[in-house]
N, C-alpha and C positions, 0 to 999 in steps of 0.2 A: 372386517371383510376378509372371506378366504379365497383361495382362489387354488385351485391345481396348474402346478407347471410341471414338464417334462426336462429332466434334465437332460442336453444334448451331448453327442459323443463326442464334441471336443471340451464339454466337462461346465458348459456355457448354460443361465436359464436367461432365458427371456422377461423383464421386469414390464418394458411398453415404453415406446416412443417418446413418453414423456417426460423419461427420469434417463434418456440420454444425456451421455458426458456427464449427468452428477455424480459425485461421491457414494459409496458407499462404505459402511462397516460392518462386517458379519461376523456374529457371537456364532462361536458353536458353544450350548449349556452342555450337552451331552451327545454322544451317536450319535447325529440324525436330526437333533434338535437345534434349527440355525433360529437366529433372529437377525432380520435386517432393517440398518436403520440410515437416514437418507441423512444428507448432512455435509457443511464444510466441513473439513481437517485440517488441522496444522502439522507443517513440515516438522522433524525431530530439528532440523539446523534452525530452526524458524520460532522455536518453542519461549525462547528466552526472552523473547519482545510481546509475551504476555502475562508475565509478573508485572506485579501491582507497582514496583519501584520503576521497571522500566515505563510503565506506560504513565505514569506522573510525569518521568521527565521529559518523554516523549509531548506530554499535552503543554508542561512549562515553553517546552521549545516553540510548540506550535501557535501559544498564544504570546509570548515574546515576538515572534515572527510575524506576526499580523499588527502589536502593535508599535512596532519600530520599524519605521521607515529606512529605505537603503543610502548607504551614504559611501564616499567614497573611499577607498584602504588606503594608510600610509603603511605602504610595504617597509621603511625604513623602522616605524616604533613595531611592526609586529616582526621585524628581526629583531628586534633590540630583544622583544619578549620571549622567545623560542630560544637565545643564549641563556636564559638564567638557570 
């Protein structure tokens, strides 16, 4: 589908009510030539919690956490363990 839009003079086009507040990323290939494309992004600080090591131990932790129950801390042995 094409569609003609008017670019306005604060340099703004109009997409449609529909694709308010999403994301977008715009390629320029050449002059003149955009593409846009709709879509989450990842933040650059945000980037490293999607490698494949992070997100293993990320799911270790989270299925550890689901299947051990809470119990309650002896502050004394986890000082012992924080001195070594």
């Amino acid at each position: 589908m094409s569609s003609i839009k008017t670019i306005g003079a604060s340099g703004q086009i109009a997409l449609g009510k529909e694709y308010a507040g999403r994301h977008v990323v715009v390629e320029e290939l050449e002059a003149g030539v955009w593409v846009v494309k709709l879509g989450d992004f990842v933040p650059d600080n945000e980037r490293w919690l999607q490698s494949a090591r992070v997100r293993e131990a990320l799911d270790e932790a989270v299925a550890w956490a689901g299947a051990t129950p809470p119990a309650p801390s002896d502050l004394k042995k986890l000082s012992r363990r924080g001195r070594r």
